[in-house]
Every structure is written in structure tokens, then in C-alpha cells.
N, C-alpha and C positions, 0 to 999 in steps of 0.2 A: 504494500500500500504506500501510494506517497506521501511524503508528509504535509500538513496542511500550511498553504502560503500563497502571501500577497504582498504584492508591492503597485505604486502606483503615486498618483498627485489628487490632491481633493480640494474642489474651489470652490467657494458658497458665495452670495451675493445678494446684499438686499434681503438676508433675511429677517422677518420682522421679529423682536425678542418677544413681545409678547404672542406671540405664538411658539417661540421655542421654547417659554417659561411653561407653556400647557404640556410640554410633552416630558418635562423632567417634574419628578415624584418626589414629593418629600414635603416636611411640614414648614407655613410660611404665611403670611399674613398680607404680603407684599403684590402690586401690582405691576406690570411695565407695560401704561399708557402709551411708551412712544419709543423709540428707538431701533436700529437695524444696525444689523451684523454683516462683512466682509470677511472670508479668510480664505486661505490658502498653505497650503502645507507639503509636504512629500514624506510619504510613510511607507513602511516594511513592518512586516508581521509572518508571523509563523510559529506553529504548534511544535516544539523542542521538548527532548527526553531530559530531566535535571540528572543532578546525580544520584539521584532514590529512584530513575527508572516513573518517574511522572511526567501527564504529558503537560508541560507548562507552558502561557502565552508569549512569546518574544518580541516586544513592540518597538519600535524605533521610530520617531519622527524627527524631520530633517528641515529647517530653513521656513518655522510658521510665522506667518504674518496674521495678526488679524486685528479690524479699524470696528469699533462698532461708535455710532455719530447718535446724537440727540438722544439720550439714555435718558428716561425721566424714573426713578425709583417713589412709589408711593403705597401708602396702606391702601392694603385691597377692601373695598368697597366704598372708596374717594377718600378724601381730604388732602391736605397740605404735602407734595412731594418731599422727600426727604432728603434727595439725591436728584441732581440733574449736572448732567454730563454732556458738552458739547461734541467733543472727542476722546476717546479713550484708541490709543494704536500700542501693539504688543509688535517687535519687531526681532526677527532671525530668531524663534524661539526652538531650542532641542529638546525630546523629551528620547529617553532611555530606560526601557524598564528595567531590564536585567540588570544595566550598573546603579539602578537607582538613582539616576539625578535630571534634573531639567537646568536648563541652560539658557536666559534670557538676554537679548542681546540689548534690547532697550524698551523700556513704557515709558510711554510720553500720557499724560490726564491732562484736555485744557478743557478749559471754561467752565469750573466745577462748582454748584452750588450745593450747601451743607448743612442742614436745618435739621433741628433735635430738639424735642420737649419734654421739659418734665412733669407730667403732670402732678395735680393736688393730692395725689397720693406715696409722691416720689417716683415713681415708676418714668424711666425714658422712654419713649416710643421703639429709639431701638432695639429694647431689649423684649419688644413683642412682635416685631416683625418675621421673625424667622424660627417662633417659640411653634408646637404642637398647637392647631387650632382646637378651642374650648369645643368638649364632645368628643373628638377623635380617640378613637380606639387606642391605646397603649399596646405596645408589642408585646405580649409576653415571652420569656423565654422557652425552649422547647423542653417536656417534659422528658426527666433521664430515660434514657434507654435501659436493657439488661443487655447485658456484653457478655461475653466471655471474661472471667479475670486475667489481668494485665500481668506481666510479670514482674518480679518486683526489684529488679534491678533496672534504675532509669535507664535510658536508650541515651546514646551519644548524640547532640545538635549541633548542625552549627548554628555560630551566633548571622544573626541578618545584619546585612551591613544596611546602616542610618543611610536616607535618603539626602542626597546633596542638594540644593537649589542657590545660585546663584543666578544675579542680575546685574549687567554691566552698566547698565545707565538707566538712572530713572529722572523723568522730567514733569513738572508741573508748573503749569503758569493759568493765570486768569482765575486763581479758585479765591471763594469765601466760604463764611462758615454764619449760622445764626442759632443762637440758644435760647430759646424762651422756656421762662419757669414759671408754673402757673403754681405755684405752692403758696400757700395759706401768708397773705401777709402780717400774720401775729406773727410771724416767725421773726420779721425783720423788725417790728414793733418791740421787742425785747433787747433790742441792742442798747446799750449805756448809754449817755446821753450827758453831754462837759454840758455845767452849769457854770455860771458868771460871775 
């Protein structure tokens, strides 16, 4: 049988994030009204024996570029964007499974707006946007199995080698930021007060 593999180049264009927001899963409070993605990459892949005789994935990507323009980040079911992003461009990026590391050659973020509130209860908006929405099922973990008994001298591992990431240049211009705190003004009514 041959082994399984691919190599090739892969170009997207125009694609809208709030529709590629619909197809990735996971828990998130967060909208994307507005914004499109560019990219372009060149990858290899292929299904390899490790040294335990398993068949493991082998990924390589080579020279990624990707531009995504007018990025607006907002709590899902409207109000005040949190994140708005003119450009965001990731340039010559590598990624390597097997050695564990990716390899970024530059991020450039212009025109960035930055808005966070606290509300009257302290809570930041950001720390509810990407929290498990209120109702959703909790995962449970899976119920033990019965096995066979294990032997009882541990098995030799090796250790994994830590994932490397490096970034050779990062660039940001045009950004601000706004903090509004909507917390109970007794708070600030407490403060000391020089007499005359």
C-alpha cells in the first residue's frame, strides 16, 4: 500500500470571517459583522511510521501569507464592537509539525480600535466573550473503561520536545484603546478628601 500524501499550494480570497466563524466549533459569545480573509500558503503532508511503528500526521507549511482587512470583533447579539481592525497581514509564515515550531517572518496590525468595559458588577466584557454560553452542555469526561491490568513496571518515554515559535518582526501603527467602567460611583465617593 502507498503511503498517504500530499503536497501542493492553497489560495483563498475574499473570504468573509463571518462565515468562516460559522464553521469553526467551540464556545464564544463573539460576532464578526465584517471583515475578509486572503491567504496563500504551500504545504506537504503525509501519513509516516514514528518510532513505536504508529501511523502519525507529517505537516509542513512553507512561505504563508495571509491579509485579512476591516475585522470588526463584537458581542454576539449586537452592541459596542470590541475590536476593529483595519489590517491585520501575517507574512512568510512556516509551520513544522514534527520539529514543533512555526516561524513568522512579520505581523504588521494597522488601524486598531480597542474598547473594554467593566461592568457594575466588575466583570470585563472580555472575559465573556469566549467563556461557554449560559445552558451549554459541559463535557463530561469519559467513563473508565475495564482493561486488562497494566504491568507494573513503567514503560520507557521519550520526553516531547516544547514547541518553538518565533516572530521576526512585528509592527503596529494607527491603534487606540478605550476603557469605560461603569462600577458603582460610591466607590470613588470614598476616596479622602484635603481639607483647608
Amino acid at each position: 500500500m502507498n503511503p498517504v500524501a500530499s503536497s501542493g499550494e492553497l489560495a483563498l480570497e475574499g473570504v468573509q470571517m463571518a462565515r468562516l466563524l460559522q464553521v469553526l466549533k467551540g464556545p464564544r459569545n463573539v460576532e464578526l459583522p465584517s471583515g475578509t480573509l486572503a491567504a496563500g500558503l504551500h504545504y506537504r503532508f503525509a501519513m509516516v511510521r514514528d518510532k513505536a511503528g504508529e501511523d502519525v500526521p507529517w505537516v509542513r507549511v512553507n512561505g504563508a501569507n495571509l491579509i485579512v482587512q476591516n475585522l470588526t470583533l463584537a458581542p454576539r447579539g449586537g452592541g459596542e464592537p470590541v475590536l476593529q481592525l483595519a489590517e491585520a497581514r501575517v507574512g512568510n509564515a512556516n509551520f513544522d509539525l514534527a520539529a514543533r515550531a512555526i516561524d513568522v517572518g512579520s505581523v504588521s496590525l494597522a488601524g486598531g480600535k480597542l474598547a473594554a468595559t467593566r461592568d457594575v458588577k466588575g466583570t470585563l466584557d472580555w472575559q465573556t466573550l469566549f467563556a461557554a454560553e449560559e445552558g451549554a452542555a459541559v463535557p463530561q469526561p469519559a467513563a473508565p473503561q475495564a482493561t486488562a491490568p497494566q504491568p507494573t513496571t513503567p514503560q520507557p518515554t521519550e520526553p516531547v520536545a516544547p514547541w518553538t515559535i518565533g516572530v521576526r518582526e512585528i509592527k503596529l501603527a494607527d491603534w487606540s484603546a478605550r476603557y469605560t467602567d461603569q462600577g458603582s460611583p460610591d466607590r470613588w465617593a470614598s476616596r479622602p478628601k484635603a481639607s483647608a
